[in-house]
C-alpha positions as CSV (number, residue, x, y, z in Angstrom):
1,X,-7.4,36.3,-78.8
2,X,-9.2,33.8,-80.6
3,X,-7.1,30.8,-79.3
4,X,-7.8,32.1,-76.0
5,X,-11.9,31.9,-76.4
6,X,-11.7,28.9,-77.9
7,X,-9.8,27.3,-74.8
8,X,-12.4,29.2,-72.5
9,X,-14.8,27.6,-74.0
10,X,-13.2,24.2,-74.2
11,X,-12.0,23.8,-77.6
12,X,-8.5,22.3,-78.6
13,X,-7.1,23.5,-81.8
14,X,-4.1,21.4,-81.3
15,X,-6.2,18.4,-81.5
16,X,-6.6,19.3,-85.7
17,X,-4.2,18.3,-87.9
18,X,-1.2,20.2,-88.4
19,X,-1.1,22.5,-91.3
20,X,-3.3,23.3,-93.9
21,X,-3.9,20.0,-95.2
22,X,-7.9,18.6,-94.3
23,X,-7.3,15.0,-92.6
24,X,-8.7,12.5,-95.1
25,X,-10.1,10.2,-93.4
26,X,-12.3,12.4,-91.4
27,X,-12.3,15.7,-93.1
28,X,-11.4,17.9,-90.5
29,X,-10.0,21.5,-91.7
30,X,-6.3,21.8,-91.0
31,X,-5.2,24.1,-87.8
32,X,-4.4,26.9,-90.2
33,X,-7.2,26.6,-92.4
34,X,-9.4,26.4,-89.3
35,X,-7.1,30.0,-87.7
36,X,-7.4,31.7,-91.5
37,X,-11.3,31.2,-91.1
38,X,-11.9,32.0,-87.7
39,X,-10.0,35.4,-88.3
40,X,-11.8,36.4,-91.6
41,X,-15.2,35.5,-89.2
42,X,-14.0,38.3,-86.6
43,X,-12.9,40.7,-89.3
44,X,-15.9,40.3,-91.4
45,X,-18.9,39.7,-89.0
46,X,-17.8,40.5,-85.3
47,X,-17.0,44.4,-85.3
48,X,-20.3,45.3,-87.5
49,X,-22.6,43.4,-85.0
50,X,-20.8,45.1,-82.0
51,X,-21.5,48.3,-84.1
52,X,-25.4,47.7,-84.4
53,X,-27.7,49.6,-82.2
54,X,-31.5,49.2,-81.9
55,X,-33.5,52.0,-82.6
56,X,-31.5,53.2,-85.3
57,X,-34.2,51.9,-87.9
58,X,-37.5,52.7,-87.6
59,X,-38.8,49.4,-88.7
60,X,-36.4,47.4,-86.1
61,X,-37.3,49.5,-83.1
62,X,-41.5,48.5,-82.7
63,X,-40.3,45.4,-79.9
64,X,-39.6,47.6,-76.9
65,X,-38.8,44.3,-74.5
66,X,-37.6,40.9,-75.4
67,X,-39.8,37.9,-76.3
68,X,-41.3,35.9,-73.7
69,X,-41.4,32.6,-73.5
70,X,-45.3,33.3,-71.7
71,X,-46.1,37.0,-72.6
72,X,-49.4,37.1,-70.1
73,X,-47.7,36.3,-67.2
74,X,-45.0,39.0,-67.7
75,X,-47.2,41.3,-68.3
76,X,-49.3,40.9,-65.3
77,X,-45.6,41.1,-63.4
78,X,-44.6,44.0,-65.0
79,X,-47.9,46.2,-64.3
């Protein structure tokens, strides 16, 4: 799954260097480094902030609509 977003989105694992080992002369993380970190990011961070709902704390839930970039106008548009 996560090779398959990354080439959705343009980016080329294969293009790190093989293994583990960071390439010394520009520091880039190895593939498997870069794969053992990208999987600890979905396990860690992903599922709880697909888990969050709004509303569920009263102190989160005071903005009913989005911020806008110029609050007047959409206001007048949305009477």
């Amino acid at each position: 799954m996560i090779r398959a977003r990354l080439a959705l989105l343009g980016i080329d694992l294969d293009q790190l260097p093989p293994g583990s080992a960071a390439d010394p002369e520009t520091g880039a993380p190895g593939r498997d480094t870069a794969l053992a970190s990208l999987r600890s990011f979905m396990r860690t961070t992903v599922l709880p902030l697909a888990g969050y709902r709004f509303g569920q704390d009263p102190r989160l839930a005071q903005q009913v609509a989005p911020p806008a970039l110029y609050p007047s106008i959409m206001t007048a548009w949305n009477r």
